[in-house]
N, CA, C and O atoms as a DFTB+ gen file, in Angstrom:
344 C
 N C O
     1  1     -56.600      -1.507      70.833
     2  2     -57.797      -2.330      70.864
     3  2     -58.998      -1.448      71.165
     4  3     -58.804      -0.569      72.004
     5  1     -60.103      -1.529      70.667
     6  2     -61.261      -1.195      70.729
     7  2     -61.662      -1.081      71.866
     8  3     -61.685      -2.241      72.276
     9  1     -62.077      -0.283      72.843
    10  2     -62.996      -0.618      74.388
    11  2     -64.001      -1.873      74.072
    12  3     -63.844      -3.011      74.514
    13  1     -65.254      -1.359      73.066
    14  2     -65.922      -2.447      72.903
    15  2     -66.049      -4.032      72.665
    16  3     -66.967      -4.853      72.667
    17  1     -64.218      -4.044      72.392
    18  2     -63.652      -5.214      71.630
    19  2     -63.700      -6.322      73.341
    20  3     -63.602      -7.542      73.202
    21  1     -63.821      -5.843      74.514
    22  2     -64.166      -6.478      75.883
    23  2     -65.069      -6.078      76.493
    24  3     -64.874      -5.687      77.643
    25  1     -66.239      -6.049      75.976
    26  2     -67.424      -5.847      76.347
    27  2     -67.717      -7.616      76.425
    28  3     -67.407      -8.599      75.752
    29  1     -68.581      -7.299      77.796
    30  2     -68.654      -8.853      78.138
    31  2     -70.303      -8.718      79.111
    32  3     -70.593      -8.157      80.168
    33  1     -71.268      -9.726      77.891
    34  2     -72.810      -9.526      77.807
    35  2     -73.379      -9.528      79.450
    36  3     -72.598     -10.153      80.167
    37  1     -74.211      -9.134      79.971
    38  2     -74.692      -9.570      81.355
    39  2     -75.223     -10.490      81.359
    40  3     -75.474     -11.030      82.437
    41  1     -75.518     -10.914      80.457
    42  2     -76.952     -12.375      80.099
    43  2     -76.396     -12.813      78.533
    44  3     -75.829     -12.012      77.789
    45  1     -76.603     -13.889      78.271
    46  2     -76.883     -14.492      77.045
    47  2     -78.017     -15.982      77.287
    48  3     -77.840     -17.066      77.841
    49  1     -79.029     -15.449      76.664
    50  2     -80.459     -16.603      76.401
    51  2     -80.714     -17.212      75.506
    52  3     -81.087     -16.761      74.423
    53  1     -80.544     -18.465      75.822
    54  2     -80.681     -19.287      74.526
    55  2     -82.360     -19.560      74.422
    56  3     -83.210     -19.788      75.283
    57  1     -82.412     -19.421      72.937
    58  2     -83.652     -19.661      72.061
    59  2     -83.479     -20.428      71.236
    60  3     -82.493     -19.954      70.673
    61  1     -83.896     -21.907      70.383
    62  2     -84.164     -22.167      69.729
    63  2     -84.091     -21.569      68.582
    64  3     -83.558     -22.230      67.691
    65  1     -84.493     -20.424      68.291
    66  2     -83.858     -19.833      66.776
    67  2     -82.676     -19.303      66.787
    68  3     -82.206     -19.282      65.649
    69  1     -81.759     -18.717      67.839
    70  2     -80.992     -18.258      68.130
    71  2     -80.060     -17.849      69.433
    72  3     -80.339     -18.529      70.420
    73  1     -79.532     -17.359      69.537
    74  2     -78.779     -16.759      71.109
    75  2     -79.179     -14.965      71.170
    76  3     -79.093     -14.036      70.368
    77  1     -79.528     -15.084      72.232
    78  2     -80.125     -13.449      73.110
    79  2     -78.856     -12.730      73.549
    80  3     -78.256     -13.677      74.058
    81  1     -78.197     -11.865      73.663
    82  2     -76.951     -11.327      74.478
    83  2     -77.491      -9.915      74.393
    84  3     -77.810      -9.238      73.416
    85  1     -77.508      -9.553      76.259
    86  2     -78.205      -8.724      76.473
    87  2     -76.432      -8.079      77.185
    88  3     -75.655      -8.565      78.006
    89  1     -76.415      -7.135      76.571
    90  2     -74.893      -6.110      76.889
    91  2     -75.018      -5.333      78.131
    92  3     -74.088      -5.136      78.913
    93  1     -76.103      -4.944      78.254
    94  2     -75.880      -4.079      79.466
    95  2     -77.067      -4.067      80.604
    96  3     -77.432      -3.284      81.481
    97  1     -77.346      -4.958      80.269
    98  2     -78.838      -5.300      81.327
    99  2     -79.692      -4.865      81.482
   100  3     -80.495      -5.368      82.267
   101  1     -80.044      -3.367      80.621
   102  2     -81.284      -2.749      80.776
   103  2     -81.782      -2.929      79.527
   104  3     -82.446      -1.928      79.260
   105  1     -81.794      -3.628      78.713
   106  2     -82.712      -4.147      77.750
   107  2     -81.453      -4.207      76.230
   108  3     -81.732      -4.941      75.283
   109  1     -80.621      -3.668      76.220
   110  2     -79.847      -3.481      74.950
   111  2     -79.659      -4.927      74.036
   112  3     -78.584      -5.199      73.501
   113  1     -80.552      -5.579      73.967
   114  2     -80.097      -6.964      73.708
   115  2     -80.125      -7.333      72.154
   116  3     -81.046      -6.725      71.607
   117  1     -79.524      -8.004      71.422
   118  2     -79.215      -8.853      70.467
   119  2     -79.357      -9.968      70.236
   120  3     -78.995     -10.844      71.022
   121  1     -79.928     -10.210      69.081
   122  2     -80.661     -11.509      68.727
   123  2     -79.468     -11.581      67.093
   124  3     -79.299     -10.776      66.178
   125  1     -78.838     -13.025      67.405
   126  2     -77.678     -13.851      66.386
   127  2     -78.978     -15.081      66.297
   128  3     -79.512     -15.847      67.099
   129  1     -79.092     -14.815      65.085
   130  2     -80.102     -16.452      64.408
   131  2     -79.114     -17.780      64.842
   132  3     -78.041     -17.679      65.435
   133  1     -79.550     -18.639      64.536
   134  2     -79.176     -19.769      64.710
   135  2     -78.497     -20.224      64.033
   136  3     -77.389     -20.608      64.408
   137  1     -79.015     -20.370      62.515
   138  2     -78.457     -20.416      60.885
   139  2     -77.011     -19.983      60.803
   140  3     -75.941     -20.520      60.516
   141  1     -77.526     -18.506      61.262
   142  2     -76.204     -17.523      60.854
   143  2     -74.715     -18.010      61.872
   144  3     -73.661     -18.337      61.327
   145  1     -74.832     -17.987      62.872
   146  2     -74.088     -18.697      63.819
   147  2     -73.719     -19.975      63.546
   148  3     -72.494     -20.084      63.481
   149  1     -74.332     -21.007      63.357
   150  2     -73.717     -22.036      62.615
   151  2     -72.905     -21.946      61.410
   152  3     -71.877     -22.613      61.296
   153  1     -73.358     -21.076      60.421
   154  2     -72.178     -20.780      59.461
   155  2     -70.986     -20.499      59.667
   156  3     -69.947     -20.783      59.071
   157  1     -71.283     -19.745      60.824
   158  2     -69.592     -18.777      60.538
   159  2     -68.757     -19.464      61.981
   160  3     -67.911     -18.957      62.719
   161  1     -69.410     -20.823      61.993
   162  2     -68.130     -21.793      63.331
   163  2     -67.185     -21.564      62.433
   164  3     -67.028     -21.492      61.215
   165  1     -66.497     -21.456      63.622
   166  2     -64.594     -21.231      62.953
   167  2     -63.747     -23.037      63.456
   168  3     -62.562     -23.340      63.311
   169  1     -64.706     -23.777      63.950
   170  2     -63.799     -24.899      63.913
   171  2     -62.975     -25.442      63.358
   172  3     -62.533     -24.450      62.779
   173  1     -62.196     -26.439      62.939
   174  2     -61.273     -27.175      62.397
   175  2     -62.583     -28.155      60.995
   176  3     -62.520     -28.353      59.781
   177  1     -63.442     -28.442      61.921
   178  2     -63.856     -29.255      61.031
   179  2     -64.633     -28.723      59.941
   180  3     -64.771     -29.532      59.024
   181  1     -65.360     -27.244      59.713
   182  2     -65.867     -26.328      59.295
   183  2     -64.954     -25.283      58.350
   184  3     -65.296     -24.687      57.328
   185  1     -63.599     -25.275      59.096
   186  2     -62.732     -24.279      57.977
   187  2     -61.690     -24.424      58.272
   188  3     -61.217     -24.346      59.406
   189  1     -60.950     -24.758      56.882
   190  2     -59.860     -25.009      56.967
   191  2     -58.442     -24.517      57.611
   192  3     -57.855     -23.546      57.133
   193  1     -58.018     -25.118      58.527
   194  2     -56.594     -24.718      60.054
   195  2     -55.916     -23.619      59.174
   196  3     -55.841     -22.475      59.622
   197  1     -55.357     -23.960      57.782
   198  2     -53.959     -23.618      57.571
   199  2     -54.689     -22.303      56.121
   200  3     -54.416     -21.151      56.458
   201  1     -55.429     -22.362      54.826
   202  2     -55.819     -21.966      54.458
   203  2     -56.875     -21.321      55.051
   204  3     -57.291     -20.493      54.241
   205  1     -57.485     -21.294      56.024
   206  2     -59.145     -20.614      56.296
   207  2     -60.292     -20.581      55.085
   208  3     -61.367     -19.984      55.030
   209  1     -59.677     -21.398      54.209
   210  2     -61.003     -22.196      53.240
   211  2     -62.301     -22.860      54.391
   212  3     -62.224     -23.793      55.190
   213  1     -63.438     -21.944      54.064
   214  2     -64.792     -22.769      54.258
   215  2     -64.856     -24.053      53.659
   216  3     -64.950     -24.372      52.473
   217  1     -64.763     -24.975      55.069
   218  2     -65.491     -26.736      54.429
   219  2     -66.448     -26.657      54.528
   220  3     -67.000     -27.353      53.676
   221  1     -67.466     -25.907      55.454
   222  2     -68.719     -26.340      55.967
   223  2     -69.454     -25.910      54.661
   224  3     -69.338     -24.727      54.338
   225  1     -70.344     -26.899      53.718
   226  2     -71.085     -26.507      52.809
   227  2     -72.824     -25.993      53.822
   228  3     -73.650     -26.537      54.557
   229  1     -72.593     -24.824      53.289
   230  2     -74.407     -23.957      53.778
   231  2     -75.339     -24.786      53.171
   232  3     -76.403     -24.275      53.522
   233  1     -75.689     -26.047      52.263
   234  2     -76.703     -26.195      51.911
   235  2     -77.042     -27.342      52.817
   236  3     -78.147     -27.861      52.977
   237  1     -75.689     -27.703      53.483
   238  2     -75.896     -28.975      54.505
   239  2     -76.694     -28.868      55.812
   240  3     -77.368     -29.716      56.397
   241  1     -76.370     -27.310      56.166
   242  2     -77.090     -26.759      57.475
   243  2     -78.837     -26.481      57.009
   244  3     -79.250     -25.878      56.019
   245  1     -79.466     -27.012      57.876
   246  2     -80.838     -26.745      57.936
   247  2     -81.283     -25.750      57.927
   248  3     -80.434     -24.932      58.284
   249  1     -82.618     -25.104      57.608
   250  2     -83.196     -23.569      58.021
   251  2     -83.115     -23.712      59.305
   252  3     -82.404     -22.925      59.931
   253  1     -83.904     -24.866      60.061
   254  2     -84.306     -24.336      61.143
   255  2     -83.565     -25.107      62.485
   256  3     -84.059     -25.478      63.549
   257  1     -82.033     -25.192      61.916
   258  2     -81.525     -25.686      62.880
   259  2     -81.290     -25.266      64.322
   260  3     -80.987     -24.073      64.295
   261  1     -81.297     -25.723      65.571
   262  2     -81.879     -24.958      66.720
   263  2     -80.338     -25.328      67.514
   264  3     -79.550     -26.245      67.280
   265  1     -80.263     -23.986      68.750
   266  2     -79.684     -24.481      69.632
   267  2     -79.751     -25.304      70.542
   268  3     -80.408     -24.934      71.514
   269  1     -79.296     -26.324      70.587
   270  2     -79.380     -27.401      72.027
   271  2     -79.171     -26.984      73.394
   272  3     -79.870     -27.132      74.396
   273  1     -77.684     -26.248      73.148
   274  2     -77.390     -25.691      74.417
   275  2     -76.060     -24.753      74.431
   276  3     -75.247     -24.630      73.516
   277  1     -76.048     -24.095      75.761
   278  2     -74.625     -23.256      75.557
   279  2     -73.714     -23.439      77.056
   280  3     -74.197     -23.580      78.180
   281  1     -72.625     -23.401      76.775
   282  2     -71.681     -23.353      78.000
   283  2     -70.458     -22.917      77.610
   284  3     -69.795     -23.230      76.621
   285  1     -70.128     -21.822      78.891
   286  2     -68.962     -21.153      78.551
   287  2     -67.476     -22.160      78.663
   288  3     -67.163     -23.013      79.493
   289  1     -66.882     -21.728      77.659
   290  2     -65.060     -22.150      77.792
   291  2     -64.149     -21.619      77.977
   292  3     -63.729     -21.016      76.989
   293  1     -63.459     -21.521      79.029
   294  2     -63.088     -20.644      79.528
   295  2     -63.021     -19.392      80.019
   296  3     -63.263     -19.398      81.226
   297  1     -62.869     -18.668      79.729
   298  2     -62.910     -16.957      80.555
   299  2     -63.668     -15.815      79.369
   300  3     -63.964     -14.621      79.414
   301  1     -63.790     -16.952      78.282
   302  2     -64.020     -15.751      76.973
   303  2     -65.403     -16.789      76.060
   304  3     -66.576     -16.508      75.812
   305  1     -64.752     -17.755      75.830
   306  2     -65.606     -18.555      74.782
   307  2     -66.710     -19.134      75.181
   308  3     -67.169     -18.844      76.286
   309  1     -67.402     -20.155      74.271
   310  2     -68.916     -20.447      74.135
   311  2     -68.659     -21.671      73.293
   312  3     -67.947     -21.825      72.300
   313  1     -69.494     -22.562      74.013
   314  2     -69.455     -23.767      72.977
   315  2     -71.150     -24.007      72.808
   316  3     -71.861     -24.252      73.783
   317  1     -71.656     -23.899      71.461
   318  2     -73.129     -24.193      71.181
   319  2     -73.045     -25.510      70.698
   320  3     -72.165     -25.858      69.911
   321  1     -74.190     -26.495      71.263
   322  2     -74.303     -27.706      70.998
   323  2     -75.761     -27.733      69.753
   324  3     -76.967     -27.535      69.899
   325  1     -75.166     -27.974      68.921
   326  2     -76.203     -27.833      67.447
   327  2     -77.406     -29.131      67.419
   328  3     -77.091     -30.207      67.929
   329  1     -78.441     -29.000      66.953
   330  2     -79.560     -29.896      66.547
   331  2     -78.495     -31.045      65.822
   332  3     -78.436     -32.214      66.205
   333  1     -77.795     -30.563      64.870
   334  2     -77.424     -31.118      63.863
   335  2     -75.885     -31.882      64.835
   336  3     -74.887     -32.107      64.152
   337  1     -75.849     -32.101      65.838
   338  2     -75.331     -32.797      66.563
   339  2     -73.440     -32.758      66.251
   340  3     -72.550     -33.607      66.295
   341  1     -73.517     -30.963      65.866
   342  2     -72.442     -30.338      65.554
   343  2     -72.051     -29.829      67.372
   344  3     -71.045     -29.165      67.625
């Protein structure tokens, strides 16, 4: 496994266009759009369990769909609560 593959952010800031994840606290930070992040949910309802066929059609997601909110799940994950009430 990668070292970097458990790299775990000091901060992540939610913005409206996107999520902030700042890696090492002295400024190294990353900006994930909003858009782009909504595409690539790996949910059940978004892509398919058994094939990994994309359901989620991209023309359904908005430009300027925003984050609502974020909270961690468990010890690793992130659940973003979408405009689009995804």
């Amino acid at each position: 496994m990668n070292p970097q593959d458990k790299r775990v952010p000091k901060a992540i800031r939610r913005r409206p266009d996107g999520l902030d994840f700042d890696w090492d606290g002295a400024g190294d930070t990353v900006h994930l759009p909003a858009r782009a992040l909504r595409l690539a949910c790996p949910c059940a309802a978004c892509v398919d369990e058994m094939s990994k066929r994309p359901l989620l059609d991209p023309a359904t997601v908005a430009g300027d769909i925003a984050v609502e909110s974020i909270e961690l799940v468990g010890a690793y994950g992130l659940r973003i609560r979408w405009s689009d009430g995804h």
